[in-house]
C-alpha positions in Angstrom: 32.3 -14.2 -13.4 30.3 -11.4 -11.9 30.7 -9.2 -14.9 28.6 -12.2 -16.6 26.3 -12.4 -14.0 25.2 -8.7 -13.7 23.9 -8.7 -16.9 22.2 -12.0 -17.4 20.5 -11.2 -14.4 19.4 -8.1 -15.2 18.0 -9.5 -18.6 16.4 -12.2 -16.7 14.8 -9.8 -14.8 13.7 -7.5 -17.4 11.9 -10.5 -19.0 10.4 -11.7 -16.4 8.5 -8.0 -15.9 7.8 -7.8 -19.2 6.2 -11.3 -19.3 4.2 -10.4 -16.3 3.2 -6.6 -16.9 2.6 -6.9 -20.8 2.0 -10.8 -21.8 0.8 -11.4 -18.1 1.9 -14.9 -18.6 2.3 -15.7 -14.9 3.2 -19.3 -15.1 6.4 -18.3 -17.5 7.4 -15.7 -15.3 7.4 -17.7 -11.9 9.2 -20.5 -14.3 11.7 -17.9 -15.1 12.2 -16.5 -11.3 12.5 -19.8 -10.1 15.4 -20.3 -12.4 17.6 -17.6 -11.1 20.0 -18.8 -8.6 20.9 -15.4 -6.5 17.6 -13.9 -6.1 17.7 -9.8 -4.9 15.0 -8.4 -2.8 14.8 -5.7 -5.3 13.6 -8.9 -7.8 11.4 -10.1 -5.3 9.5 -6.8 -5.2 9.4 -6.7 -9.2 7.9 -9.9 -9.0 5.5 -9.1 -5.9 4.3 -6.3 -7.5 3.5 -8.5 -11.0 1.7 -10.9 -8.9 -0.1 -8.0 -7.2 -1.2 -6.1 -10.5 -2.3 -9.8 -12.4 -4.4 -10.6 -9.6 -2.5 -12.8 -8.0 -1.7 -11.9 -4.9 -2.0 -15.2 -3.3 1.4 -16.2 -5.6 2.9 -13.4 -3.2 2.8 -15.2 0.1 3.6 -18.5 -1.6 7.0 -16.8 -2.8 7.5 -14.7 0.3 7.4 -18.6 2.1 10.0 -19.8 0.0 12.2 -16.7 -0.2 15.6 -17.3 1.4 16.6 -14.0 2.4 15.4 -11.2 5.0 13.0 -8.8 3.4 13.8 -5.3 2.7 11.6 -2.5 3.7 10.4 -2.3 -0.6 9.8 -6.5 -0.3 7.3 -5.7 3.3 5.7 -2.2 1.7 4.6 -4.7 -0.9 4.0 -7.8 1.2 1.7 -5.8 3.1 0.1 -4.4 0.5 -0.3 -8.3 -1.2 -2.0 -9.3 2.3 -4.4 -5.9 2.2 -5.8 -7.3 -0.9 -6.3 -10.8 0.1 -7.6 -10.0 3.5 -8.4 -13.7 4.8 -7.3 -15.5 7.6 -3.8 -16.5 6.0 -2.7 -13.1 5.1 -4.0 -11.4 8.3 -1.3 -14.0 9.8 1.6 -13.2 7.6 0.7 -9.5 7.8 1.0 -9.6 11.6 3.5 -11.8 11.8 5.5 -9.5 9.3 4.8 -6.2 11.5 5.6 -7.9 14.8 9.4 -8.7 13.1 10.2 -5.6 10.9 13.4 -3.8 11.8 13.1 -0.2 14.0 14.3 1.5 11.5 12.1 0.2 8.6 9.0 2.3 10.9 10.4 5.3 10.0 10.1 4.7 6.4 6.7 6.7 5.3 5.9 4.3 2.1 6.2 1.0 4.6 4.5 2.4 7.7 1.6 3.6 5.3 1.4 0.5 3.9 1.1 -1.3 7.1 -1.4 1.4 7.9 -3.9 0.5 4.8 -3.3 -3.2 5.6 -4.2 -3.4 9.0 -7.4 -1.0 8.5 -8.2 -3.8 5.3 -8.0 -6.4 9.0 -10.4 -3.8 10.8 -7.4 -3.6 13.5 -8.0 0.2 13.7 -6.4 0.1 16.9 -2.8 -1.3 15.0 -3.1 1.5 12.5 -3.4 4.0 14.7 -0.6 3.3 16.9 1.2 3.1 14.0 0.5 6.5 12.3 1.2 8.4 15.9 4.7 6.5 16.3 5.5 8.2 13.1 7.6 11.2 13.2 6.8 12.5 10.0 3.5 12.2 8.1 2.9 12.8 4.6 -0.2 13.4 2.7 -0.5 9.8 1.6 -0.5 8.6 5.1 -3.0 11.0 6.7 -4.9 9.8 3.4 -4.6 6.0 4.6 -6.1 6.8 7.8 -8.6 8.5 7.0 -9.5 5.9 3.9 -9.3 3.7 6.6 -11.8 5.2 8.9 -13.8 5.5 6.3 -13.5 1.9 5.2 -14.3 1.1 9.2 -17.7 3.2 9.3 -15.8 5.4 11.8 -17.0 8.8 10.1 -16.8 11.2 13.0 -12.9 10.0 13.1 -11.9 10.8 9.6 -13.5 14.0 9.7 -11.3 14.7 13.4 -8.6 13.6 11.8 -8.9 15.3 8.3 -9.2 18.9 10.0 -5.8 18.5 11.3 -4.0 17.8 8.1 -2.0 21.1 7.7 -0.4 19.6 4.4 -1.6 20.4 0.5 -4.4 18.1 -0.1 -4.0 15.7 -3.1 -6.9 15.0 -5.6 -7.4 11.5 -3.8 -6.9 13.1 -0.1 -10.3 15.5 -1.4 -12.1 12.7 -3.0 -12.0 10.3 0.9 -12.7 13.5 2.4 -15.8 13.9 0.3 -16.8 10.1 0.8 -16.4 10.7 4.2 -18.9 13.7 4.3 -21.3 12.0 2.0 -21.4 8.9 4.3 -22.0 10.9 7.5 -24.6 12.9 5.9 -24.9 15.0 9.3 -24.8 19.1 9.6 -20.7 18.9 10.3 -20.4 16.5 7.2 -22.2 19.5 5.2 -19.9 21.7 6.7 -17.0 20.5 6.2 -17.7 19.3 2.3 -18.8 22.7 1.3 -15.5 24.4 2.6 -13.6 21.9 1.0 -15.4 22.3 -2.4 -15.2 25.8 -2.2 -11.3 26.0 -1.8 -10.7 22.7 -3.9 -7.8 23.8 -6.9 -9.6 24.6 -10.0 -7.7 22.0 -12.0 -8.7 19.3 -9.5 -12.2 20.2 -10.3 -11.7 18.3 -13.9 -11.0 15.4 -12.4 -13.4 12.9 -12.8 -13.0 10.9 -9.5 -13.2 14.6 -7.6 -15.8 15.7 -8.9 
């Protein structure tokens, strides 16, 4: 019985993310999810993300209040990320709500944390994000570039420059282009400062990038 299963789901699934990625027929796809009996949180994520990527991101909290069981840390990076995007009253509750419950040891987890980080600066609740990012043992490039998006995003200027100086990690493409927003938006003699250096030891090959440059 399982062995029959496995693979009819599996097909199901594959279906349903090509009906949502490439057809982005949303309607056939939630027709399809909703027909599968034993639902994985790893199929809630593909269909999160579908919803996410079509625009629909609403869809994701209406599934997420039906879902049946507990949500991984891969179903919350993505939940959160659903509710940064709508960014209304409704998904600033489910958000919080969400944070408030998640399992210790799902704070740990860098791509969920940094999620959480970029949903609650969407919110304005810099406060949230930034107990948050300094609860975190370890910090990668993509969260230090969360924060200081989201200082950015906040008008808090001054604070992503502070914080941007004490990234001791090799800067990304991205991580260089919020730097320079930042700078440009300050406009101030340390904003000046700060943007030459950077431009001056940016990688050459970053230097073709059109969103960099």
């Amino acid at each position: 019985m399982l062995s029959n299963f496995l693979p009819n789901t599996f097909k199901v699934q594959a279906i349903i993310n090509k009906t949502l990625m490439e057809s982005k027929d949303i309607d056939n796809a939630m027709h399809l999810f909703s027909s599968i009996t034993n639902k994985s949180n790893y199929m809630y994520t593909v269909m999160f993300k579908g919803l996410i990527t079509n625009n629909v991101a609403e869809k994701v909290l209406d599934l997420f209040d039906e879902m049946k069981i507990e949500p991984d840390q891969f179903n919350l990076s993505t939940l959160f990320n659903a509710c940064a995007v709508l960014n209304n009253n409704r998904a600033m509750k489910t958000g919080k709500k969400l944070l408030d419950e998640m399992p210790e040891n799902y704070r740990n987890n860098n791509i969920t944390s940094t999620s959480a980080i970029d949903m609650l600066m969407k919110f304005g609740d810099v406060e949230s994000a930034e107990r948050i990012f300094r609860s975190m043992k370890t910090k990668n490039i993509i969260t230090y570039g969360a924060m200081v998006k989201g200082y950015v995003g906040n008008e808090m200027f001054e604070k992503a420059l502070d914080l941007f100086e004490q990234i001791h990690l090799r800067l990304t493409n991205v991580t260089y282009t919020i730097a320079f927003n930042a700078c440009a938006k300050l406009c101030n003699d340390r904003a000046m400062k700060v943007g030459k250096k950077l431009l001056a030891k940016m990688p050459e090959n970053y230097r073709n990038d059109n969103i960099t440059s």
